[in-house]
N, C-alpha and C positions, 0 to 999 in steps of 0.2 A: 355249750349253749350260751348265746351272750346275750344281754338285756339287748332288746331295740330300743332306738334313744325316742325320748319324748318329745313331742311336737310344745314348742318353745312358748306359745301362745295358744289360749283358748284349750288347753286341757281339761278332759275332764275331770271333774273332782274325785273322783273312786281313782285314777292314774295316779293324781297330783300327791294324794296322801300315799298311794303304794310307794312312792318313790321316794319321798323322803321316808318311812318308814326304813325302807332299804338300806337308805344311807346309814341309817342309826343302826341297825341292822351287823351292815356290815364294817362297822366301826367296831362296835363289840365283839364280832367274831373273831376278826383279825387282831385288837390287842388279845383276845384270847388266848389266840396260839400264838402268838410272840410269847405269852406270861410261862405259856405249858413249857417254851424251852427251858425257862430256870430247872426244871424239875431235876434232882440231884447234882443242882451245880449252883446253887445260893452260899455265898458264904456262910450261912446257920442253916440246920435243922430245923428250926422253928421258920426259917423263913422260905424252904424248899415247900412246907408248908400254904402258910402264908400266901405266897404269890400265886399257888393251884388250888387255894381257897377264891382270891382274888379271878383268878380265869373264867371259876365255876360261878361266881356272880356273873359274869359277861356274856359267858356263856347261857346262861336262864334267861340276860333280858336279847340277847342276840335269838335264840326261839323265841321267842314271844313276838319282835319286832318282824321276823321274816315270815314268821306265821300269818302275820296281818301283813303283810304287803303280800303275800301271795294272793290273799283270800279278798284284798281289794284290788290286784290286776286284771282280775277272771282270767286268767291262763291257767289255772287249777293246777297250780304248781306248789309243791309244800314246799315246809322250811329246808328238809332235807336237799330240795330240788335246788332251792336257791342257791344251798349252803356248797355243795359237793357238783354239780354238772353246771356251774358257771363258768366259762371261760375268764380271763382274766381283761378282757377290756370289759365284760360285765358287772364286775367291784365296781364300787362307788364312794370307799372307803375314804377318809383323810389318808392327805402320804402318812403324818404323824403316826397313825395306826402300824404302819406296815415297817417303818425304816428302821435300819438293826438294831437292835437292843445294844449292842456293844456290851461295855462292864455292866457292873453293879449298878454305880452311880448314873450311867446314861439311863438305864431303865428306871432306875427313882426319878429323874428329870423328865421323864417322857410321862411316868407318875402322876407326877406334880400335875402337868402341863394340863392330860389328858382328863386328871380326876377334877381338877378345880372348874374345868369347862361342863363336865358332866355335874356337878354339883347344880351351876344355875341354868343347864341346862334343862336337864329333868326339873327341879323346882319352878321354872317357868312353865315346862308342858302339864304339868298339873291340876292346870289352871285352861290348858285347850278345851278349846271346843270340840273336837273331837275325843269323843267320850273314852273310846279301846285307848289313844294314845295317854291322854289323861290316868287311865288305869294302872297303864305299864310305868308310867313315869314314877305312881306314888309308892312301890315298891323299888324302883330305880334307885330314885335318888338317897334312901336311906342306908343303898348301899354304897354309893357316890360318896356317901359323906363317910364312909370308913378307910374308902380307898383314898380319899384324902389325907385323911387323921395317919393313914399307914404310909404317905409320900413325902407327907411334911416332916413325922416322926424321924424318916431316913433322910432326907435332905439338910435337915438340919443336924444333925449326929454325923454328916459327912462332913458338909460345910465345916462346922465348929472343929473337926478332928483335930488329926492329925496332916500336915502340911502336903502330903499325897493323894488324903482323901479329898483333900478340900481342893486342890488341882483337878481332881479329876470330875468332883463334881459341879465345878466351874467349866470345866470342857463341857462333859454330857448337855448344862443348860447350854452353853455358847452353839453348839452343836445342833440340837433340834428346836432353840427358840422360834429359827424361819419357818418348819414347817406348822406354828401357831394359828400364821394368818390364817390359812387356808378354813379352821375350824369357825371365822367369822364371816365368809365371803357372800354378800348378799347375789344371787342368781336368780331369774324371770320364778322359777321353782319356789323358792322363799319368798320372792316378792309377792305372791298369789294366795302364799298359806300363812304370810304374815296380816294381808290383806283380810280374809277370812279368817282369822283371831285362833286360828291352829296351831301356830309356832310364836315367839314372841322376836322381835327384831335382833338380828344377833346384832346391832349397831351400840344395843342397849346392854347387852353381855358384857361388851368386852373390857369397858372401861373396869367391871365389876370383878371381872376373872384377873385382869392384870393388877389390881387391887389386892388382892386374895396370892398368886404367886410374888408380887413387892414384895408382901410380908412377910412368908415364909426365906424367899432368899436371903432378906436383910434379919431375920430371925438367926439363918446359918452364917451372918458373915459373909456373906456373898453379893456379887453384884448385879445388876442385871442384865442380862444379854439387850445389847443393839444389835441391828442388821436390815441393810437394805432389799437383802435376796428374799425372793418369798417365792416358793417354789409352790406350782398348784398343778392341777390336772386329775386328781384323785377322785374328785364327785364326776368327772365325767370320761374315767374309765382308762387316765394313762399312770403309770404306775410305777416304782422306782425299777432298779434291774432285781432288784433279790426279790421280788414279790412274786415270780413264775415258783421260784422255789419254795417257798412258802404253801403258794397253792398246793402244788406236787405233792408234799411230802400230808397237806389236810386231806386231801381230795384223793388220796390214794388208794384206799383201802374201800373206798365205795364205787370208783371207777374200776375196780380189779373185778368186785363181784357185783354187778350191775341186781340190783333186785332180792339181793339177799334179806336174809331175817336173824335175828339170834332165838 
């Protein structure tokens, strides 16, 4: 089943918020199950841990978010529906969400990336006018702020290491810094819920979020990535090659037995 796309101008307002709703949505879902692969393959015990603690926050605000975009699309489609019988130009994900985790250090740098935007992320939607988002944000972002404290914590302990850690976690950042833009990209969608005091302008973000990752790199010794590439397509449904697989292996077990129960 794949979302129909939304008419570009003159949306209504119960669409406009389903749709970014979505997005946040499936922003969460998707680092979710990227976090679930660590599961008995983290360098430490405590952090095989760790990171399927970190999924199962994503996982809480990814139900809550698709719950409400369902329940303001009127297609009376649950969170389930969204989560498991979407096609894959249906995502609306940032690439950043989806693209491989690689090492250790790639997934601390995608961390980094992911949690410091969710930080002033949620702390700005706090403050929406729209009351459900405003709700979901104010337990959000208190977990926002541990997935950071737990990115900085490892970014900085790789950086500083030893001379292969900190190669590698100089790659991981060089590596997903492009797909960063994409998490500030103003489109007709923001421009409307910015407009109506629902979202807060991400023009205003990012100076703050790039602020917040400085620190930490130059904490670990590190530099910070340039690059001119800025890969996008993600909010409107195109999507890297390993992302089919991803889906497949979420969407499995509920496209197998259509209607079941436990």
């Amino acid at each position: 089943m794949t979302v129909s796309p939304l008419p570009e101008v003159d949306a209504p307002a119960d669409l406009d918020v389903s749709a970014y709703a979505l997005r946040l949505g499936d922003d969460a879902l998707v680092l979710a199950q990227q976090l679930c692969t660590w599961a008995a393959r983290a360098p430490e015990l405590e952090q095989d841990v760790a990171l399927l603690n970190l999924a199962l926050d994503l996982l809480g605000q990814a139900r809550s978010l698709l719950s409400y975009a369902g329940s303001r699309e009127g297609r009376d489609r649950s969170e389930d529906d969204l989560a498991f019988l979407r096609d894959e130009p249906g995502f609306v994900n940032a690439l950043l969400m989806e693209v491989d985790g690689g090492d250790f250090a790639r997934t601390m740098a995608r961390q980094l990336y992911a949690s410091a935007h969710a930080v002033l992320l949620w702390s700005s939607l706090h403050e929406s006018a729209d009351e459900q988002l405003a709700g979901i944000a104010g337990k959000a972002v208190k977990e926002a702020a541990y997935h950071l404290d737990h990115a900085r914590s490892w970014v900085v302990r790789l950086g500083d290491g030893t001379a292969e850690s900190a190669r590698r976690m100089q790659v991981g950042l060089d590596e997903l810094w492009p797909y960063t833009f994409e998490l500030f990209e103003i489109d007709p969608l923001i421009s409307r819920l910015t407009a109506r005091g629902v979202v807060a302008d991400p023009a205003l973000l990012e100076p703050r979020w790039r602020s917040i990752v400085s620190d930490v790199v130059g904490e670990a010794t590190l530099r910070l990535p340039e690059s001119t590439w800025r890969p996008t397509g993600g909010r409107s449904g195109r999507h890297t090659e390993g992302f089919g697989y991803l889906l497949a292996e979420m969407q499995h077990l509920h496209r197998s037995h259509p209607g079941a129960s436990w």
